[in-house]
PLY file of the C-alpha trace (Angstrom):
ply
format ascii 1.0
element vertex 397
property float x
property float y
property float z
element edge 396
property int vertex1
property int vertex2
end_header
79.46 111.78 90.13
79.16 110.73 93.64
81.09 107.05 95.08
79.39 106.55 97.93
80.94 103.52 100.02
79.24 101.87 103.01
79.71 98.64 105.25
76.36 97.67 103.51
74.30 99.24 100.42
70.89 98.73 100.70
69.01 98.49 97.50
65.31 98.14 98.34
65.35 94.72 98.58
68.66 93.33 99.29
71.85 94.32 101.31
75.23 94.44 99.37
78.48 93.78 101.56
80.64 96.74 100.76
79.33 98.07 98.07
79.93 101.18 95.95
76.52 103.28 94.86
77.43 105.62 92.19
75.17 108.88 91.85
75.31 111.54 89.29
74.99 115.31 89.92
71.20 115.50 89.96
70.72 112.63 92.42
70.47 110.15 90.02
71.01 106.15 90.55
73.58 105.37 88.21
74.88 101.73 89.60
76.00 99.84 92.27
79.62 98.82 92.13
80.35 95.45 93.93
83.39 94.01 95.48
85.54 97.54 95.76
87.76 96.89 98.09
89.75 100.58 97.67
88.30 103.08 99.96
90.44 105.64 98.46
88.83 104.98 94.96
85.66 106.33 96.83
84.90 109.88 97.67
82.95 109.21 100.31
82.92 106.02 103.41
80.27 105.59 106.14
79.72 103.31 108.52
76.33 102.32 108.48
74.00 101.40 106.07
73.43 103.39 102.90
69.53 102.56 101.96
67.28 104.69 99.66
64.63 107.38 100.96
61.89 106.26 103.23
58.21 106.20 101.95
56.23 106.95 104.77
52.49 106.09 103.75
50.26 107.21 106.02
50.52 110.28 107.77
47.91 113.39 109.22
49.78 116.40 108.34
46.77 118.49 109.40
46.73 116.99 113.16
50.42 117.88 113.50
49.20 120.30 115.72
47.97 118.25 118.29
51.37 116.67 119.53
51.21 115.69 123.03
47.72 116.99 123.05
45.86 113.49 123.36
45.74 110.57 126.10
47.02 107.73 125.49
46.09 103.87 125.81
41.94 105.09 125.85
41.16 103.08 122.58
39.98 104.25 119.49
36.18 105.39 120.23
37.61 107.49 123.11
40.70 108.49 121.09
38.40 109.70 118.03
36.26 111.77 120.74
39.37 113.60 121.65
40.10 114.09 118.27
36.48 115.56 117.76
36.42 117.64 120.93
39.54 119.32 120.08
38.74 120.55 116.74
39.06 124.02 116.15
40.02 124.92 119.84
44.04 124.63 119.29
46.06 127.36 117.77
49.64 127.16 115.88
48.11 124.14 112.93
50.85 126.17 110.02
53.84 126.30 112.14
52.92 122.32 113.35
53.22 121.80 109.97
56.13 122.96 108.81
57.84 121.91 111.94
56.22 118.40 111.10
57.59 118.44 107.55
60.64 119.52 108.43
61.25 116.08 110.88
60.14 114.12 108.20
62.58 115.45 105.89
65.57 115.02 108.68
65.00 111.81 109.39
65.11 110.46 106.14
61.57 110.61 104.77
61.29 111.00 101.06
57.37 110.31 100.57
54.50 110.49 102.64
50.72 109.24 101.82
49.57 112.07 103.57
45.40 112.47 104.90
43.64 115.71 104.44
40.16 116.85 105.14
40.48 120.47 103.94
43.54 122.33 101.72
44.83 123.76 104.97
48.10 121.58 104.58
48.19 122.10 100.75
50.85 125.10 100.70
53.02 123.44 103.11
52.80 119.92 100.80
53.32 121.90 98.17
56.60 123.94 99.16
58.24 121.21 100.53
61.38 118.84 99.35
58.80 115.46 100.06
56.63 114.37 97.80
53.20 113.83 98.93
50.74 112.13 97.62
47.39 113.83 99.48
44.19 111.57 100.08
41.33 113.95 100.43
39.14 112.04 103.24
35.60 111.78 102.91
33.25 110.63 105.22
29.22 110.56 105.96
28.64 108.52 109.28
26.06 107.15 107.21
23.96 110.34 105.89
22.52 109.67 102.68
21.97 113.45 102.54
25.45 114.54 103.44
27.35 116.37 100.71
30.57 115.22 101.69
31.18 113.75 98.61
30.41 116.87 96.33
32.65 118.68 98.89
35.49 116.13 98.05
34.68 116.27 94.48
34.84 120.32 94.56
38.58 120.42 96.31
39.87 117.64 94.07
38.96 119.21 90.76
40.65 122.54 92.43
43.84 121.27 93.18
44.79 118.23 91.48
46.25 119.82 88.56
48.78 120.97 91.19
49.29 118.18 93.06
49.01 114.62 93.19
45.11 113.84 94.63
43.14 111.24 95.46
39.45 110.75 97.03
39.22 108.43 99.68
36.64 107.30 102.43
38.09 107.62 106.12
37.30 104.03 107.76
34.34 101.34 107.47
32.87 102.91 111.11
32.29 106.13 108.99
31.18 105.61 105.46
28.26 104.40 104.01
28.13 101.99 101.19
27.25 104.49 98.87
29.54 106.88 99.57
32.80 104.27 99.20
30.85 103.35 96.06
30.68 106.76 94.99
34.84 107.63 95.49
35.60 104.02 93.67
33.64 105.33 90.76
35.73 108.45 91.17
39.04 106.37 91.47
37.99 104.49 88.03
37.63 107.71 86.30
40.60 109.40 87.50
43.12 106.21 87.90
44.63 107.53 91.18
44.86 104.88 94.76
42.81 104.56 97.92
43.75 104.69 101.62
41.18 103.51 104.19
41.37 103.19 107.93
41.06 99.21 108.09
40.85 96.96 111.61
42.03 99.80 113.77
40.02 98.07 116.56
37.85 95.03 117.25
35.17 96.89 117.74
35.01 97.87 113.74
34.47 93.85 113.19
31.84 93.69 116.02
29.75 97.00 114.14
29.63 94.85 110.99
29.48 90.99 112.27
26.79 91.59 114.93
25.51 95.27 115.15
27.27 95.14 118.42
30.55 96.48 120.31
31.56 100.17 121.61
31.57 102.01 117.40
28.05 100.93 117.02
26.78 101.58 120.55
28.30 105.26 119.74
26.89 105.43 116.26
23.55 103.67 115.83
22.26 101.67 118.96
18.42 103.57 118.85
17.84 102.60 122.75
21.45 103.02 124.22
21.69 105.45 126.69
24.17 107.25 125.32
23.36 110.66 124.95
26.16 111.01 122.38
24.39 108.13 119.95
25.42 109.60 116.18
22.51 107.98 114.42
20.08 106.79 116.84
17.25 106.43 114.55
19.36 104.78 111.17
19.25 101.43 110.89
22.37 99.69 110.05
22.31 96.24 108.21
23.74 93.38 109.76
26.64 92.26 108.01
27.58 89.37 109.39
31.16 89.20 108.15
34.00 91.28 109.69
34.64 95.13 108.23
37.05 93.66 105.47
35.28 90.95 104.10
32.31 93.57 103.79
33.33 97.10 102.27
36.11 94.98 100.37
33.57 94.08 98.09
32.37 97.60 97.15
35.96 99.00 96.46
37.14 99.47 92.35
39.50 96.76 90.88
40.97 99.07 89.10
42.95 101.32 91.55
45.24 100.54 94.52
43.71 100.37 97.95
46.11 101.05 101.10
44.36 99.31 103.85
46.27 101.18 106.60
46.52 100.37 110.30
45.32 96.81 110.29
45.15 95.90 114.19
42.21 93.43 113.83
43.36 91.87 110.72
42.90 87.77 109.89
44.11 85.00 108.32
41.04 84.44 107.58
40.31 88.09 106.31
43.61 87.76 103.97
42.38 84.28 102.66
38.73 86.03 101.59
40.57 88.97 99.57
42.97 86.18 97.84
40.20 83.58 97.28
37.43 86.15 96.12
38.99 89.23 95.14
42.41 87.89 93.41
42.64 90.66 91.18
41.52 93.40 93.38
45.24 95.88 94.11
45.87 96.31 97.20
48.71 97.18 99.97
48.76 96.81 103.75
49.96 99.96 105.75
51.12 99.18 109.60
52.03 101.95 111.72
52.82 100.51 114.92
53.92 103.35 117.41
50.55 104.48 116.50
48.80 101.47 117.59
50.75 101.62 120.66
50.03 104.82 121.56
46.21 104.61 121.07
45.11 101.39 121.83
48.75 99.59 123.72
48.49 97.02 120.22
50.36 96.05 117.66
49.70 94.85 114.49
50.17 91.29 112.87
53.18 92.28 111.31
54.33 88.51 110.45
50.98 87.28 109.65
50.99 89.93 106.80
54.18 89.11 105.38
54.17 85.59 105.97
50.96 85.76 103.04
53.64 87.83 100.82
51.79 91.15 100.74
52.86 94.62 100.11
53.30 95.65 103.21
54.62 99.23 103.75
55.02 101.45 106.80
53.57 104.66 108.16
53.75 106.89 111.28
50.13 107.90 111.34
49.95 111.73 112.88
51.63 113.34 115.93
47.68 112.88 117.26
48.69 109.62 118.02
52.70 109.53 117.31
55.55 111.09 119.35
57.05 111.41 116.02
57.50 111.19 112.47
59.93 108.91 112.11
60.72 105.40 109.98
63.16 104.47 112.11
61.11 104.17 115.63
58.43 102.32 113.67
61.19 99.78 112.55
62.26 99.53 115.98
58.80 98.47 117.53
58.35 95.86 115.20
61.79 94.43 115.37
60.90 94.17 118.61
57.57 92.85 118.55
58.83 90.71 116.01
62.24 89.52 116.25
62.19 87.01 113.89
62.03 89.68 110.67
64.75 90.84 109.11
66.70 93.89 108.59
66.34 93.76 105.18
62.75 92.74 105.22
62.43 95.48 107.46
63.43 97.91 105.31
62.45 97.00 101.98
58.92 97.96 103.62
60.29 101.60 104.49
61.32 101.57 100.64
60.37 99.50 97.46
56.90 98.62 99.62
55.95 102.12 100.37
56.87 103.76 97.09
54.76 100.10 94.97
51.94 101.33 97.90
51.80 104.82 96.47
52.13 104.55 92.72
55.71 106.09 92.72
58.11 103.34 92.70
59.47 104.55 89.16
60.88 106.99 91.12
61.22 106.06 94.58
62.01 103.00 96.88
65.19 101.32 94.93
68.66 102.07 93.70
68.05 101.39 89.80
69.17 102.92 87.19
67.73 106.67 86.44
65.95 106.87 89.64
65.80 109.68 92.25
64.72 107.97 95.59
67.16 110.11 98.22
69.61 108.42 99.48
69.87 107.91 103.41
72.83 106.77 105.97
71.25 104.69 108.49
74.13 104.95 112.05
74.95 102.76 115.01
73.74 99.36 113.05
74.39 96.19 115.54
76.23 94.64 112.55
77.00 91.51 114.41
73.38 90.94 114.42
72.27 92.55 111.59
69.71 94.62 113.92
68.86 98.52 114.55
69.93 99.63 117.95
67.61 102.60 119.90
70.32 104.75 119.61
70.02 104.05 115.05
69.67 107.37 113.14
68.80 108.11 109.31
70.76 110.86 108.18
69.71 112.15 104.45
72.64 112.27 102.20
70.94 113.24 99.01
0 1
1 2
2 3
3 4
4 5
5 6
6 7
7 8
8 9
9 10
10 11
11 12
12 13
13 14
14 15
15 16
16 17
17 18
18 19
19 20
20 21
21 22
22 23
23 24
24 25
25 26
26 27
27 28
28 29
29 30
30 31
31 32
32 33
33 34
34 35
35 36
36 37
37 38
38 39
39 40
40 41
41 42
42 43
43 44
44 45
45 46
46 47
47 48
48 49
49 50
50 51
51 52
52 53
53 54
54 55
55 56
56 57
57 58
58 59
59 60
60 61
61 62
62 63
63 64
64 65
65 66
66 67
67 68
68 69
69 70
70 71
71 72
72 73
73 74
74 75
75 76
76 77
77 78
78 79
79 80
80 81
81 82
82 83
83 84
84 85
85 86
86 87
87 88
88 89
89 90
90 91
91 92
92 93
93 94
94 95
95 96
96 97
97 98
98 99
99 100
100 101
101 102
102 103
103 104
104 105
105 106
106 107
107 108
108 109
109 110
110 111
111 112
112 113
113 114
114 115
115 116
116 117
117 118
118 119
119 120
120 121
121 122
122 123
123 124
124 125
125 126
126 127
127 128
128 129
129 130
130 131
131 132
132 133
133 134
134 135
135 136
136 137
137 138
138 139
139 140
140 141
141 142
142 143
143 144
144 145
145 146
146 147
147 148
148 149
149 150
150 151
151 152
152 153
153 154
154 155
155 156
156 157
157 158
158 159
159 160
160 161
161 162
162 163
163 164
164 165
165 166
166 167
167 168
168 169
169 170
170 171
171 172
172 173
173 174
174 175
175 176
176 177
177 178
178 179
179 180
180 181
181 182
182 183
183 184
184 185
185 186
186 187
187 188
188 189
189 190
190 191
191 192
192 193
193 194
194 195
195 196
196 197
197 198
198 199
199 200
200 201
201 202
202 203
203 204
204 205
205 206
206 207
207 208
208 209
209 210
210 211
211 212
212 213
213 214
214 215
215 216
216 217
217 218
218 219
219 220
220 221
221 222
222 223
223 224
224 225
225 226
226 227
227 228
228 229
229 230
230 231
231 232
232 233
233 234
234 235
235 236
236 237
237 238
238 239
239 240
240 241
241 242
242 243
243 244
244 245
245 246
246 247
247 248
248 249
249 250
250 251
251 252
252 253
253 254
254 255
255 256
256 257
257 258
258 259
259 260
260 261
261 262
262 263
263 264
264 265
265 266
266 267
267 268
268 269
269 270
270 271
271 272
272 273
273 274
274 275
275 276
276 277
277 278
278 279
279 280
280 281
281 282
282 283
283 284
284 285
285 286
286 287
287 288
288 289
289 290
290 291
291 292
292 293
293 294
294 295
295 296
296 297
297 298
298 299
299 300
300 301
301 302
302 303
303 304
304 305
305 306
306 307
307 308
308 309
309 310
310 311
311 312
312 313
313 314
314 315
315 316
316 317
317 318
318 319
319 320
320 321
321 322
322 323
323 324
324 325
325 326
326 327
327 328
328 329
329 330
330 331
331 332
332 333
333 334
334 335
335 336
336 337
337 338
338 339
339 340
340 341
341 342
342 343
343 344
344 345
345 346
346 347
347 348
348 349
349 350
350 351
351 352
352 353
353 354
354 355
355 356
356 357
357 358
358 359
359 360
360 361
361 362
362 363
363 364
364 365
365 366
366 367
367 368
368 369
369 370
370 371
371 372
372 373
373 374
374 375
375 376
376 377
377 378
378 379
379 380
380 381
381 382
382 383
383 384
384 385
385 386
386 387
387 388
388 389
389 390
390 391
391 392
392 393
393 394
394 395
395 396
């Protein structure tokens, strides 16, 4: 067994004042002893905070090769062109990778939602200490001919005996009704949770509320002058509702959606899913350094809690990220948001993030016959109860 002391445990939800978590050989959460006030009954003593693995659930493995690669503070259209131009013209995507991995594992990361649209991350998922859960990303900009979705169906029934799998459509600006319709049936059959690109920019609202805005210029506007118009001759309905009170509608009741990014997110979005879709299961991903970097925005971190929501936390690719790291994403939103607490704070990073992905019977919390990692979070502004810039995670188990 394993006594490991610290000024404060963290159990996924609440912080315990020097507190004793006892772990067996395997890694195992055996209990949390209270009130021991011998140090030398403990093996072990660390100043910090002592909190279980981070989920990190949303993440481009794949793109980890294009650190430092891409702009920032262009917006999303421009950002996604970058994305597009670059394809296939950079070298070094296996070593990114394991690099990639490697950070994640360093600083503390546990679990990662992770976004694929081919295998070519598969071997590093699979040989690595995380567990990921892969969402195989489909999308058709609209082509009722694509075969995008037999595609998806082809590398999921390849691999998902192997690993954990699901189907999902990228984001609303991409995906045709059908299509979304087609991965929910999917989802019902196979009982596995959803990740979709929600909000990321106003412009995603103004596509489906007024067949308007710089997405549907680029995508369908027949007499723009754009020369790089996707689908100048497809109609595309009008709405006339934002993104998430539209393609909400179409998604399965039955599986877990992670609406991830959330930039351009309501009250009055929130209030339609509650009041007309109360049994639809659903988390909200943020991933704030990401938002920075792309578009200079944050999301509405307190709005999203304030409603009581699962909200987790994710560090989006090194595309748009300086880093894969929980603890810079915690940072920008205490700052953005001083008013949230440290432990609110980090119950995201755990219990949220593991109840996002399916996996909180193993991850998230110190309970009894878990594994979730255990990780020493350094240089805590106790006095406060705040992370400083100079706060590490340092995995224990």
């Amino acid at each position: 067994m394993r006594k490991i002391k610290a000024q404060y445990i963290f159990d996924g939800s609440r912080l315990h004042k020097l507190a004793t978590l006892v772990v067996n050989e395997g890694g195992g959460i055996e209990t949390i002893l209270h009130n021991t006030t011998n140090e030398t009954a403990c093996e072990e003593f660390f100043n910090g905070i002592v909190c279980p693995g981070f989920v990190n659930a949303h993440c481009h493995l794949e793109l980890s090769h294009y650190r430092n690669r891409i702009p920032q503070h262009e917006g999303l259209p421009q950002f996604i062109k970058n994305v597009v131009k670059l394809r296939g013209s950079l070298s070094g995507e296996l070593e990114a990778m394991q690099a990639a991995d490697g950070e994640m594992q360093q600083n503390g990361i546990v679990a990662v939602g992770d976004i694929s649209n081919t295998d070519g991350s598969f071997s590093v998922k699979q040989h690595s200490s995380i567990y990921y859960h892969t969402f195989i990303e489909l999308l058709d900009l609209f082509n009722s001919n694509s075969k995008e979705f037999e595609y998806g169906k082809k590398l999921f029934s390849t691999h998902f005996h192997t690993m954990p799998l699901s189907l999902t459509p990228h984001a609303p600006y991409t995906c045709s009704r059908k299509l979304i319709e087609r991965i929910a049936l999917h989802a019902n059959e196979y009982k596995y949770p959803l990740s979709i690109h929600n909000q990321e920019c106003e412009a995603e609202n103004e596509m489906y509320r007024s067949n308007s805005g710089t997405l549907y210029e680029q995508m369908f506007a027949a007499d723009s002058k754009n020369s790089e118009t996707i689908n100048a001759k497809l109609p595309f309905p009008q709405y006339g509702k934002t993104s998430l009170q539209t393609y909400s509608t179409w998604l399965p009741c039955n599986s877990h959606t992670l609406f991830v990014h959330n930039t351009h997110t309501t009250q009055a979005d929130i209030d339609f899913l509650k009041h007309n879709y109360p049994d639809l299961n659903y988390s909200f991903v943020v991933c704030p350094q990401s938002n920075a970097y792309i578009a200079h925005e944050i999301p509405p971190f307190d709005v999203l809690l304030n409603n009581k929501l699962n909200v987790a936390i994710g560090t989006d690719s090194l595309a748009s990220n300086s880093k894969l790291n929980i603890v810079s994403e915690l940072l920008a939103l205490q700052q953005a948001f001083p008013n949230v607490s440290l432990a609110e704070l980090l119950t995201c990073s755990t219990r949220n993030g593991a109840q996002a992905l399916g996996i909180q019977k193993q991850f998230g919390t110190f309970e009894k016959g878990k594994t979730p990692g255990v990780v020493l979070l350094e240089h805590i502004d106790f006095t406060n109860m705040r992370l400083q810039n100079n706060t590490t995670a340092l995995r224990l188990i």
